[in-house]
C-alpha positions in Angstrom: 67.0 89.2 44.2 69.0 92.4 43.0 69.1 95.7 44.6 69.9 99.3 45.0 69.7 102.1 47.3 69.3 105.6 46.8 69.7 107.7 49.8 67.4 111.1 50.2 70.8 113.2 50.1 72.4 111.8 46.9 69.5 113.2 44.9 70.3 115.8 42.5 68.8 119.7 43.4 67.3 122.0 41.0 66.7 125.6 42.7 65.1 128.5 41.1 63.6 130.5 43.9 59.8 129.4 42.6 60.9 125.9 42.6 62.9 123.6 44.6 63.1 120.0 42.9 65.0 117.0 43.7 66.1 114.5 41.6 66.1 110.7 41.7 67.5 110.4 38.2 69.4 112.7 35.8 67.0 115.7 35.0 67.6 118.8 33.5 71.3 120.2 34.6 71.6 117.4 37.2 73.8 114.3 35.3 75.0 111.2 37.3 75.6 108.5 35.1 74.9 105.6 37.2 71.6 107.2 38.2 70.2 107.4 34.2 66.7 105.3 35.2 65.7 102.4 36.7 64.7 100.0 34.1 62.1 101.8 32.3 61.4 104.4 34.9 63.0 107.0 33.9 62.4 110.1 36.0 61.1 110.6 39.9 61.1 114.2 40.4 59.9 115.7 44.1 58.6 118.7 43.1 57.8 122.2 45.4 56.6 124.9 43.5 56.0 128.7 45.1 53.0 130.2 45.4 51.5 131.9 41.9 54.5 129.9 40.1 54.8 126.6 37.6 56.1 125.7 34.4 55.4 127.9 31.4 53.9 125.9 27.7 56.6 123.1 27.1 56.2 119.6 25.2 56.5 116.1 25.4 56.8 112.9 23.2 56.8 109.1 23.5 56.7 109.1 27.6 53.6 108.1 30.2 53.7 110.8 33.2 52.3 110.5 36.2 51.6 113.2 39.1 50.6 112.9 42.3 50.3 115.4 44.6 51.4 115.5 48.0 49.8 118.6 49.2 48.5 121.7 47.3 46.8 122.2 44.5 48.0 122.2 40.7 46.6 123.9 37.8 47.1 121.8 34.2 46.2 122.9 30.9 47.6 121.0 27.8 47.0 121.1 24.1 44.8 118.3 23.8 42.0 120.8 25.5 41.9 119.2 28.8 42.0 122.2 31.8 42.0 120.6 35.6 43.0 121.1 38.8 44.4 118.6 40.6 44.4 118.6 44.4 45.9 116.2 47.4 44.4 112.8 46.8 44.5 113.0 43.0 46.5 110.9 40.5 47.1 112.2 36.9 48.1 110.7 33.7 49.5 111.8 30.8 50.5 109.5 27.8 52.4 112.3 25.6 52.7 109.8 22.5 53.1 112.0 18.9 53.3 115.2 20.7 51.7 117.4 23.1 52.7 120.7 24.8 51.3 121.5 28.2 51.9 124.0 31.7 51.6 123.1 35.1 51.4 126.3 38.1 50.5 126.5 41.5 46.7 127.0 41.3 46.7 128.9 45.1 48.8 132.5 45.5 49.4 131.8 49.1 50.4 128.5 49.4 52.8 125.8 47.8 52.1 122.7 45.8 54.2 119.3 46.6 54.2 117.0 43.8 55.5 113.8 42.2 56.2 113.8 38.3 57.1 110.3 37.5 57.9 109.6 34.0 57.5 105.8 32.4 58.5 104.8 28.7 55.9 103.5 27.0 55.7 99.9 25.6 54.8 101.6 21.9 56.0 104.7 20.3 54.0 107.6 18.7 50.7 106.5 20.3 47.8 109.0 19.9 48.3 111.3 23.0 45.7 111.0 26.2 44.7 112.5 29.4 43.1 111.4 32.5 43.4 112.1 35.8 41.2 110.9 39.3 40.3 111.1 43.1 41.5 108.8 45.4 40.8 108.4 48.9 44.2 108.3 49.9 43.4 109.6 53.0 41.9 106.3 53.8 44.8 104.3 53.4 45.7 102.8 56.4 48.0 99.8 57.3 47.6 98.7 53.7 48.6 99.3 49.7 46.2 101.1 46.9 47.2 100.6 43.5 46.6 103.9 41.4 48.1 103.1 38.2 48.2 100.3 35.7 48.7 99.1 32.3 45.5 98.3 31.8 43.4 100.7 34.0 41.3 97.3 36.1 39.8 98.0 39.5 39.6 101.6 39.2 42.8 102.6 38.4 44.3 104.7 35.9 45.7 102.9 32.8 49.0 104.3 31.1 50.5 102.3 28.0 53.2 100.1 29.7 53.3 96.7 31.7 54.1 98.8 35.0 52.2 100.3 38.1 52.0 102.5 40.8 50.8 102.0 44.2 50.7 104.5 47.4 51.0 102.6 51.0 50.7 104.2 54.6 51.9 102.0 57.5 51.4 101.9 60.7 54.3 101.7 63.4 55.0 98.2 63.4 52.6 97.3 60.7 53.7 95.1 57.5 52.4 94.4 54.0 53.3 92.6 51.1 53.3 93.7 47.7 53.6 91.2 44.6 54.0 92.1 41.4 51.7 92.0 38.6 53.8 91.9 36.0 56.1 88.5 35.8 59.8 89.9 35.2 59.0 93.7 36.8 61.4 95.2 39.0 60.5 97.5 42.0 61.1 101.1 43.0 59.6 102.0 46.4 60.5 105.5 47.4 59.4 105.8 51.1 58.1 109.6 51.0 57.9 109.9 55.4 58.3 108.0 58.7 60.7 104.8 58.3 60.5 101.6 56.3 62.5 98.4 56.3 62.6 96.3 52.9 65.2 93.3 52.6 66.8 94.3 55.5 67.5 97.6 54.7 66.3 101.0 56.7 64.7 103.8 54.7 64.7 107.1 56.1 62.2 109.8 54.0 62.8 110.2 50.8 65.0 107.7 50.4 64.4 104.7 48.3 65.4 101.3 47.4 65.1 99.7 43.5 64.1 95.6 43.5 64.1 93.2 40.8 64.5 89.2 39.9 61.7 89.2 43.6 58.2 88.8 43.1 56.9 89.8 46.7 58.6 92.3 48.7 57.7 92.8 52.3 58.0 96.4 53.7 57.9 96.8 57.6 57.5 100.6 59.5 59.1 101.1 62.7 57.3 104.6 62.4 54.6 105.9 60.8 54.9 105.6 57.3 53.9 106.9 54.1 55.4 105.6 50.8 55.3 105.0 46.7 55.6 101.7 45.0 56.7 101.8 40.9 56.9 98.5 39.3 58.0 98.8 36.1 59.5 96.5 33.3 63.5 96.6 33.6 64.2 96.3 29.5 
């Protein structure tokens, strides 16, 4: 088994008064070259956006994005036609394949949006472009895993074009569970989002996170109450 740790205060920092962003991986004007992806994850961006504010019309090609959000409510609009909101408790997918072009605000004037873009290259290029998003009851996580994304959309989950996954975990204090991977040859990225988690026999802190691979099960421990993001993804 391989691994890497990313601590919570390494990450890179966008701040433009209506959004404050941090950075697992180089984004935007934030460059570390030993930080470029991890395997074919390629961007984890902890997203706050102001009240009223978002991201104006912008595009996207050849990548599978994925938001989550944390708390809040987000207004989406794209120029496939598909116009959603997407609240705490939902997951949304985007494959942006051949092209699309799409804006992403705050949808509430008084209070702010947490979110998770995660960004995934896709196993094919130029793929027709797709949109889906649904409702999970996150909320109802307890002392156990819930896989929210595949690549191949089983068992309820969202499918994206690539061999990888996403799952969302909440722990008791001194609660465990395992995760396995689905796909043989996957590495992990768990990115503990509150409370504190051990993973071979290393303490995460919130936000920080730890990158796995040549393991097929992990174990992840809390010694508090946790909450926390699992991305397995192929690493080539």
């Amino acid at each position: 088994m391989k691994k890497i740790i990313h601590k919570a205060d390494e990450r890179g920092k966008a701040e433009f008064g209506w959004l404050h962003s941090r950075h697992s991986f180089s984004f935007g004007q934030y460059y570390d070259p030993e930080k470029i992806n991890f395997g074919l994850l390629r961007v984890l961006n902890d997203d706050i956006v102001e009240p009223g504010a978002g991201f104006g019309t912008h595009p996207h090609d050849n990548m599978e994005i994925i938001s989550i959000v944390l708390k809040g409510a987000l207004a989406h609009k794209d120029s496939m036609g598909s116009k959603s909101v997407i609240y705490e408790g939902d997951v949304q997918v985007m494959s942006a394949g051949t092209g699309i072009t799409h804006s992403e605000f705050n949808d509430s004037k008084i209070e702010e949006v947490k979110f998770l873009q995660i960004w995934i290259v896709p196993n094919e290029r130029n793929l027709k472009p797709r949109y889906d998003q649904k409702k999970f009851s996150l909320s109802e996580i307890n002392n156990e895993i819930q896989t929210v994304v595949t690549g191949n959309g089983n068992d309820g989950t969202l499918m994206i074009n690539q061999d990888a996954a996403i799952t969302l975990g909440k722990l008791d204090a001194g609660s465990s569970v395992k995760y396995k991977t689905l796909y043989s040859g996957n590495g992990v990225y768990i990115f503990n989002l509150e409370g504190e988690i051990i993973i071979s026999d290393e303490n995460l802190s919130k936000r920080d996170a730890i990158g796995l691979w040549e393991v097929d099960e992990i174990e992840i421990k809390a010694e508090k109450e946790s909450r926390f993001v699992i991305i397995e993804v192929p690493m080539d």
